[in-house]
MARBA-3410 file (N, C-alpha, C, O; in Angstrom, 1 decimal):
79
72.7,-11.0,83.6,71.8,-12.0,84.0,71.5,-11.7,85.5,72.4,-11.3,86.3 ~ 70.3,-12.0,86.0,70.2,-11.7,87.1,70.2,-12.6,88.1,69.8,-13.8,87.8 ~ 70.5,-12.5,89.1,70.7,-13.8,90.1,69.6,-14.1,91.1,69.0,-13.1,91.3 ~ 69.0,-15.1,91.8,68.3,-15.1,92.4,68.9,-14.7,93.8,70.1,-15.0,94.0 ~ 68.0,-14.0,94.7,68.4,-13.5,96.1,69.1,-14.5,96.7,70.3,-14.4,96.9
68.4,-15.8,97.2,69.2,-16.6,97.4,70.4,-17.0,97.4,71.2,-17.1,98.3 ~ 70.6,-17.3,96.2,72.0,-17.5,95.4,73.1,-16.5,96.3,74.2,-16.9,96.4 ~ 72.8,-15.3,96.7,73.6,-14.5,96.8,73.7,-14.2,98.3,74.3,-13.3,98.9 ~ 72.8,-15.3,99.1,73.2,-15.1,100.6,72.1,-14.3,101.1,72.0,-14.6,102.3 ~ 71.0,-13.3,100.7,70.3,-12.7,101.2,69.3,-13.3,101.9,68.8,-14.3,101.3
68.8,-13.0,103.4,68.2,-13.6,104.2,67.2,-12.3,104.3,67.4,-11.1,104.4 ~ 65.6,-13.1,104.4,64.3,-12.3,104.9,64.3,-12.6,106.1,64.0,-13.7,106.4 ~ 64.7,-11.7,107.5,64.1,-11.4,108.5,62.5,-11.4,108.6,61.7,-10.5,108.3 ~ 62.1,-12.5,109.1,60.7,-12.8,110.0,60.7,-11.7,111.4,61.7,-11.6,112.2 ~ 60.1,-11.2,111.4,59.5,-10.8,113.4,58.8,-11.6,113.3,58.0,-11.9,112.5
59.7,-12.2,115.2,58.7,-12.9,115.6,57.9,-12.3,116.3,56.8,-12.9,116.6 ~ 58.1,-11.5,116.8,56.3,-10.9,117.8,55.2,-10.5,116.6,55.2,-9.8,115.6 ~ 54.1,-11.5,117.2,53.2,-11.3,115.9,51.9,-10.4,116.5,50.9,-10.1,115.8 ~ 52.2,-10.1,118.1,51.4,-9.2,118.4,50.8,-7.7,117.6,51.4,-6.7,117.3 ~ 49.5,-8.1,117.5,48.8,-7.0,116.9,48.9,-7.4,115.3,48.7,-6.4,114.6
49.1,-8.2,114.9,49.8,-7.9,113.4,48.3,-8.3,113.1,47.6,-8.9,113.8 ~ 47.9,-7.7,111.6,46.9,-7.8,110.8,45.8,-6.5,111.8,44.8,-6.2,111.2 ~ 46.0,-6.1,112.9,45.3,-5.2,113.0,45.6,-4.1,113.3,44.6,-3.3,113.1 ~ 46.6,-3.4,113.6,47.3,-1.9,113.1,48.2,-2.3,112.2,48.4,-3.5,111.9 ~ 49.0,-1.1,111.6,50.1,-1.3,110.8,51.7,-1.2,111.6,51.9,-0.8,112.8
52.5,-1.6,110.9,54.2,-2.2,111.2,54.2,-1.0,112.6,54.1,-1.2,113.8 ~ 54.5,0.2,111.6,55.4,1.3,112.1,54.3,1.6,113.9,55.0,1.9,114.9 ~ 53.1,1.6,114.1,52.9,1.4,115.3,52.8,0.1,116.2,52.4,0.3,117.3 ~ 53.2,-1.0,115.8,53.5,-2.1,115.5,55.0,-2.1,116.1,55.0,-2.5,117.2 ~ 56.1,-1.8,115.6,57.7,-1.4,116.2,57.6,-0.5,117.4,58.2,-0.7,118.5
57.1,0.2,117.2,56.6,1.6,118.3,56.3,0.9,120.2,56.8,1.2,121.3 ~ 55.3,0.0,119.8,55.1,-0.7,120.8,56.0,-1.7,121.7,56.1,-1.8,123.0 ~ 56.6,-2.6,120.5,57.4,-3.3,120.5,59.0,-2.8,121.4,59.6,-3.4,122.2 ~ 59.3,-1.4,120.7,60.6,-0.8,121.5,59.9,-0.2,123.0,60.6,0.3,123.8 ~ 59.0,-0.2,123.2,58.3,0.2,124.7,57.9,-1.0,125.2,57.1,-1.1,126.1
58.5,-1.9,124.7,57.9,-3.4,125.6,56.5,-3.8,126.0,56.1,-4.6,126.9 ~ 56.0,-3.0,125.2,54.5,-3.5,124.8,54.0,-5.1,124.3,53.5,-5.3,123.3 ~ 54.2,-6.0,125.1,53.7,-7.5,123.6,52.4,-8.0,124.1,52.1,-9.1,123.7 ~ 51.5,-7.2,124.8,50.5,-7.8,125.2,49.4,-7.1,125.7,49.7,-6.2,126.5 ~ 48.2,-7.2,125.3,47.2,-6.4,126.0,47.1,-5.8,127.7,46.9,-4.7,128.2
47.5,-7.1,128.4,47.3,-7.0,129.6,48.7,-5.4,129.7,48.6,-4.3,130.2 ~ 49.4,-5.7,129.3,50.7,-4.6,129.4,50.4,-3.0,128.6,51.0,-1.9,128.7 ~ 49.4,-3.4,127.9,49.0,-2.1,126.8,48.0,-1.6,128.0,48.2,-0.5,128.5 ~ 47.0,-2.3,128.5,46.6,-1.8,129.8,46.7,-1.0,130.6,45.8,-0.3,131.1 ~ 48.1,-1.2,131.0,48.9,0.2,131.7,49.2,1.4,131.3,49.6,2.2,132.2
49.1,1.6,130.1,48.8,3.1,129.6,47.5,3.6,129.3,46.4,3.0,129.0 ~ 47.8,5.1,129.3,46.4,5.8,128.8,46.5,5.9,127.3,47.4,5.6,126.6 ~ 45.5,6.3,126.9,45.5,6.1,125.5,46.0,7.7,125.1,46.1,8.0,123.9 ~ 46.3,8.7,126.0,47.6,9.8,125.7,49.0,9.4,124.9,49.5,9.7,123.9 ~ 49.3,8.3,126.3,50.6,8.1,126.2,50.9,7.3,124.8,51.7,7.8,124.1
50.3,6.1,124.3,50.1,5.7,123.2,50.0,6.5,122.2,50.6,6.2,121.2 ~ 49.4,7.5,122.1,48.6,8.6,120.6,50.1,8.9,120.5,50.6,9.0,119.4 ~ 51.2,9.2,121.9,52.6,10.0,121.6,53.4,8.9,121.1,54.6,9.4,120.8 ~ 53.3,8.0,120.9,54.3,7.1,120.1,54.1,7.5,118.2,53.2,8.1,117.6 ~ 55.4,7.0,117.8,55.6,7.0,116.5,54.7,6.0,115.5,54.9,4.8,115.8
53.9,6.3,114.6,53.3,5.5,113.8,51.2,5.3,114.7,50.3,4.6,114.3 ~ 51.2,6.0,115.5,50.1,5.9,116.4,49.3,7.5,115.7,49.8,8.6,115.5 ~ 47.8,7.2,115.4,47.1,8.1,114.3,45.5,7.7,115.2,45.2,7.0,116.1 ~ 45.0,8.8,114.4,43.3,8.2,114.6,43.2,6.7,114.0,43.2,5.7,114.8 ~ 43.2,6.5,112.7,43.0,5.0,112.4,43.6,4.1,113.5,42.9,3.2,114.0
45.1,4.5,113.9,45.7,2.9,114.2,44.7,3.0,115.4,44.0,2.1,115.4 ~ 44.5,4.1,116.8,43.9,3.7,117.8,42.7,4.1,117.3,42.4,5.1,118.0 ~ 41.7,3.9,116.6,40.0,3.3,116.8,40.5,2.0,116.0,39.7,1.8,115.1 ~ 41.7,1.1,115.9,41.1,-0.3,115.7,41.8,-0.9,116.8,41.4,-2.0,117.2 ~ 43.1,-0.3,117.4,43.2,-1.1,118.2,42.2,-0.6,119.6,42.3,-1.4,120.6
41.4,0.5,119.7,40.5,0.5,121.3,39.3,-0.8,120.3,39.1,-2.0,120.7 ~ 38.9,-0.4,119.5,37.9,-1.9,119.0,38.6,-3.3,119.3,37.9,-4.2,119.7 ~ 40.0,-3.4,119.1,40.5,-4.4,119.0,40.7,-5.3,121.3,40.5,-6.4,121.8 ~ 41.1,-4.1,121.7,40.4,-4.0,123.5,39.7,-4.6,123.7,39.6,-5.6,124.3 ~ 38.7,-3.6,123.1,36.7,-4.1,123.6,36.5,-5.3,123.2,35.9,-5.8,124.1
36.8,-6.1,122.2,36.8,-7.3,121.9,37.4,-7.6,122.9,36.6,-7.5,123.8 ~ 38.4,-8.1,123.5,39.1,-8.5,124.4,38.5,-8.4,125.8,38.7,-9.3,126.6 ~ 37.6,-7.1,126.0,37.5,-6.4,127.2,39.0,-5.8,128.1,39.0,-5.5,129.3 ~ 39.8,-5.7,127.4,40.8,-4.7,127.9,40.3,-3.0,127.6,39.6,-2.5,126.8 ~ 41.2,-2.2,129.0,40.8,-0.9,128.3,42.3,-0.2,129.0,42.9,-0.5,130.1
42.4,0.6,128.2,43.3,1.8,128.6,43.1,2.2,130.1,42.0,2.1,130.7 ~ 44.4,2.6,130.6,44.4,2.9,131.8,43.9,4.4,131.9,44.3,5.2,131.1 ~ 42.7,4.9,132.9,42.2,6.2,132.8,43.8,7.1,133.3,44.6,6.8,134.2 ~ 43.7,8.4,132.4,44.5,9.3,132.9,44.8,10.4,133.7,46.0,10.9,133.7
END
């Protein structure tokens, strides 16, 4: 018989930084997060080099997050 998760003590970990979420994916998403990334104004200070060299960082994830910028009017720091 099988048990329900609960029953057995298993707990879902929430993150709470919800920065960026629904507009790139997790793994560049964590990426940012261990560089102490949680905010545009702080994503600012890099070029968009330094960014492409993180883990989980692709063409897709940066053309939605520089779209996701321009909305904002934030831009990458020139290099």
């Amino acid at each position: 018989m099988a048990k329900c998760l609960s029953s057995i003590g298993a707990v879902h970990m929430v993150n709470s930084n919800d920065f960026l979420y629904g507009i790139i994916a997790l793994p560049a998403r964590r990426s940012l997060e261990k560089e102490k990334i949680d905010s545009l104004e702080k994503l600012s200070d890099y070029s968009e080099q330094e960014i492409m060299q993180l883990h989980g960082f692709g063409k897709n994830a940066m053309e939605k997050l520089k779209s996701h910028m321009k909305e904002h009017h934030v831009s990458f720091k020139n290099s």
